[in-house]
Each structure stands twice: as structure tokens, then as C-alpha cells.
MARPA-717169 format. One record per residue (C-alpha): y negated, z, x negated; residue in one letter. Coordinates in nm, 2 decimals, decimal comma. Each point is the difference from the previous one (the first is absolute). Layout:
BEGIN
c2	c3	c1	aa
Y	Z	X	a
...
// end
This chain:
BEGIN
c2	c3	c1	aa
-2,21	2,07	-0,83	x
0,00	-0,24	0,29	x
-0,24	-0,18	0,19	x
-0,11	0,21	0,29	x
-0,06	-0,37	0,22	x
0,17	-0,26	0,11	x
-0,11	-0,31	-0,20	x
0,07	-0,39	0,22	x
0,06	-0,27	-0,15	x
0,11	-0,37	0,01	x
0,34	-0,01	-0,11	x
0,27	0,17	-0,19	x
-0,08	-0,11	-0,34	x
-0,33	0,17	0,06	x
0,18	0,31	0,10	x
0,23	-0,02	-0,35	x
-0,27	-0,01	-0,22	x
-0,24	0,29	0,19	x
0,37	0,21	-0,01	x
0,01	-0,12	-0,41	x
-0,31	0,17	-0,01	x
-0,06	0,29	0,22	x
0,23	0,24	0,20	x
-0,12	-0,17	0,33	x
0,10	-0,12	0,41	x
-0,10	-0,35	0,09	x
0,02	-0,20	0,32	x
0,05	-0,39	-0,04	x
-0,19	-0,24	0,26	x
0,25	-0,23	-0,13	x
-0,33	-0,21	-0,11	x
-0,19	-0,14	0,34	x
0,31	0,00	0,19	x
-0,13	0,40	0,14	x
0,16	0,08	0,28	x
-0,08	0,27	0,29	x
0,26	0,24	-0,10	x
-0,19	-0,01	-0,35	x
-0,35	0,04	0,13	x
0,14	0,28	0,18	x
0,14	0,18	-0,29	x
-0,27	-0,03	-0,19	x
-0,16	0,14	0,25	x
0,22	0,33	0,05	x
-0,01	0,06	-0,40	x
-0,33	0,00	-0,02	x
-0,02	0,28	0,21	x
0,20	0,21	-0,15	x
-0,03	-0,09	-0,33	x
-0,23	-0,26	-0,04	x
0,04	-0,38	-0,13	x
-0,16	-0,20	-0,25	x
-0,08	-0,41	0,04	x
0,11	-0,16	-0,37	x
0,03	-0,36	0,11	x
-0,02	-0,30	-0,20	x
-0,36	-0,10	-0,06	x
0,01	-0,36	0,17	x
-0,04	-0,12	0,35	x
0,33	0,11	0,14	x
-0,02	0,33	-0,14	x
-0,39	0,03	0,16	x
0,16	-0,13	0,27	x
0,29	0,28	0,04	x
-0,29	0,30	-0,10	x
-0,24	-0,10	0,32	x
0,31	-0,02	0,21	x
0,10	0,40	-0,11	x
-0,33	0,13	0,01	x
-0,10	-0,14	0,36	x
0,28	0,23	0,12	x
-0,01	0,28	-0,31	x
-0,37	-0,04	-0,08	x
-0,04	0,35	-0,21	x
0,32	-0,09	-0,25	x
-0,08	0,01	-0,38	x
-0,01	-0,32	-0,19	x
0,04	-0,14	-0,32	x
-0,12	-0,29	-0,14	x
0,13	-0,20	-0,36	x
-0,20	-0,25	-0,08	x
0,09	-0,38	0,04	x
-0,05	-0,02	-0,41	x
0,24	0,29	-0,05	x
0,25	-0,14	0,23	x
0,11	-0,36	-0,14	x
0,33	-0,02	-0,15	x
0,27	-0,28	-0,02	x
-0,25	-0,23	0,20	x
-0,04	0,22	0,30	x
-0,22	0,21	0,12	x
0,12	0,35	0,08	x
0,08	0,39	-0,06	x
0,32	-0,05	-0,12	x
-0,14	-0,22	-0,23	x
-0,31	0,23	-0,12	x
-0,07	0,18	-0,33	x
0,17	0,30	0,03	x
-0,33	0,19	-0,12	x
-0,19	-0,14	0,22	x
0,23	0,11	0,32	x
0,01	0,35	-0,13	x
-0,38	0,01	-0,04	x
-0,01	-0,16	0,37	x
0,25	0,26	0,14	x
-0,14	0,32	-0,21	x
-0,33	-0,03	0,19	x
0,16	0,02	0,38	x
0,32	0,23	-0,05	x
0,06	0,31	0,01	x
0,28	0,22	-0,11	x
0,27	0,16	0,21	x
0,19	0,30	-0,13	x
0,19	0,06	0,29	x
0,27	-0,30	-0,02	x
0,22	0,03	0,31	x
-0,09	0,09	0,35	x
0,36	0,01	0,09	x
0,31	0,02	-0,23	x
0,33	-0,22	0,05	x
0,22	0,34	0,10	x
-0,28	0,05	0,31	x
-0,04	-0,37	0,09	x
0,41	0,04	-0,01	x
0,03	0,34	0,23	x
-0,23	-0,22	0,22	x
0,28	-0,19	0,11	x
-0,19	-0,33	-0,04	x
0,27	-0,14	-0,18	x
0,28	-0,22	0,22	x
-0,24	0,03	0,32	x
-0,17	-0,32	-0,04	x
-0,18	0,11	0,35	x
-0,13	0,31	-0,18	x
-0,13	-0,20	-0,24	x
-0,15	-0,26	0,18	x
-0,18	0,25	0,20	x
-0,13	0,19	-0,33	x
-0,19	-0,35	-0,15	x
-0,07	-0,09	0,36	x
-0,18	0,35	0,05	x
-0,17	0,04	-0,32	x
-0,08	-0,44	-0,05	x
0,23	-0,01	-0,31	x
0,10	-0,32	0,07	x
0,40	-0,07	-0,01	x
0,24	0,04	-0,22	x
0,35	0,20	-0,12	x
0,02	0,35	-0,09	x
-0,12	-0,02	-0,36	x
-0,33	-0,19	0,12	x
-0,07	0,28	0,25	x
0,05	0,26	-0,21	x
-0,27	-0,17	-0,31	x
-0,23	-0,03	0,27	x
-0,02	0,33	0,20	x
-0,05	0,13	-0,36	x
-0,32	-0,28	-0,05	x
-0,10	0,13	0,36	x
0,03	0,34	-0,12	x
0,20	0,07	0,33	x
0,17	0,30	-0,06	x
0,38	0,11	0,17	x
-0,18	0,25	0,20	x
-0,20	-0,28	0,14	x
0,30	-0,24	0,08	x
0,18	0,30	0,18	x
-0,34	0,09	0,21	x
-0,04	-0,38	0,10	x
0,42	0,01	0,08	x
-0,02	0,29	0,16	x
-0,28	-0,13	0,28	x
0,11	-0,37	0,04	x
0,41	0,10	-0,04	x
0,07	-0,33	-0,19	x
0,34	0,07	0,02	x
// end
């Protein structure tokens, strides 16, 4: 079953190993180079379906969590501690005990039955794909950040954004 939220992290080796152990979403910082865009996403995910912290436990990853939750103060966290998280002389979640990270995790998620807000045939009927405007509006409206068609379509599913939703906010703005 997957992980109802979002979980952010540093980097893409954290995000292989929380995939290697869990049916899960993540957003990268891309470590403390967060950007705007990020923040923002972050942001629009945990509204819908909510985003857990599970940084590294050292200054850059405190660092990145105060950043977040000044803008998304009521988002789950996660914490590993800095004992669990030493591997290969650094300190991070991609190096932690894999038991350890599960017992982190197992105490903030919560499980999602419901998979996918939107499927590929309705993102395709949407006519999203070849009209880049279209698609910039759709992660302009809903703070998605930016991306190509197979990005868009993985994160209107973490936002939960159904097609009925997409057509509705079409419909009124004509993005067209």
C-alpha cells in the first residue's frame, strides 16, 4: 500500500532508498540549495495530501526543516537520529539503518489506498500533451513547479488534483 504523504528530502539517493523500502512520493530540496518553486510545492502537497520533513539530522538538514515549516508550519515530520544515520563517513538518510528509517517513517505515515487521482488516458483526453502553454498554465495554477508532461502528470496525482479539477480550472481561466 502506498504512503498517503508526500515525504522531502535532500537528494535523490535519499529518494532511492525510501522507494527500496516503501511504495512512496518524495520531493528533493536538492540539499540546501531549496528553491521557491520547491517551497511552493511543498506547500500545495501538503494541502492535499500532506508532506512529511525526513531530512538529514545535521545542521543543513535543520537548516532546510525551519525553512519549510516557516511557510508550512502544520506538516508532519520525521526525525532519524544522528547515531542511526552515519554511513560511509557521512552523515545522512541515505546513509541510515534501514530499520531505523522505517521505525522513523512508521510513526508519521499514513496509508493511501486510493493510488491515482487522475489516470494517464484522462491526463491524455486533457489535451495537455504538445501544448506546452497548457501545461505551463496547469503547474503555474496549481504551484507544481515546471517540468514536461510526465512530471505534471506524477504530481497532479501527489496533489491529488483530479481531471475534473484541471477541466474546471481550464474551463474559467481558458488556458488555451
Amino acid at each position: 500500500m502506498q504512503i498517503k504523504e508526500v515525504i522531502v528530502v535532500e537528494g535523490k539517493s535519499d529518494t532511492m532508498l525510501l522507494k527500496s523500502l516503501f511504495d512512496c512520493d518524495t520531493i528533493e530540496t536538492n540539499g540546501s540549495a531549496i528553491t521557491k518553486d520547491t517551497i511552493d510545492l511543498i506547500k500545495e502537497i501538503n494541502q492535499t495530501r500532506g508532506v512529511i520533513l525526513f531530512l538529514d539530522p545535521d545542521y543543513p538538514g535543520m537548516r532546510i526543516r525551519n525553512m519549510i515549516l516557516q511557510v508550512v508550519p502544520n506538516c508532519k515530520q520525521a526525525f532519524l537520529n544522528k547515531k542511526d544515520a552515519i554511513g560511509k563517513g557521512k552523515v545522512g538518510i541515505a546513509e541510515g539503518d534501514k530499520q531505523a528509517i522505517k521505525k522513523a517513517l512508521l510513526n508519521s505515515v499514513s496509508f493511501d489506498e486510493q493510488k491515482q487521482t487522475i489516470t494517464w488516458q484522462e491526463f491524455i483526453s486533457l489535451d495537455i500533451i504538445g501544448n506546452k502553454k497548457k501545461r505551463e498554465f496547469i503547474y503555474s495554477h496549481f504551484h507544481l513547479g515546471y517540468g514536461n508532461n510526465k512530471l505534471l502528470f506524477k504530481r497532479l496525482n501527489m496533489a491529488s488534483i483530479s481531471k475534473e479539477i484541471i477541466e474546471e480550472v481550464c474551463n474559467e481561466s481558458e488556458p488555451i
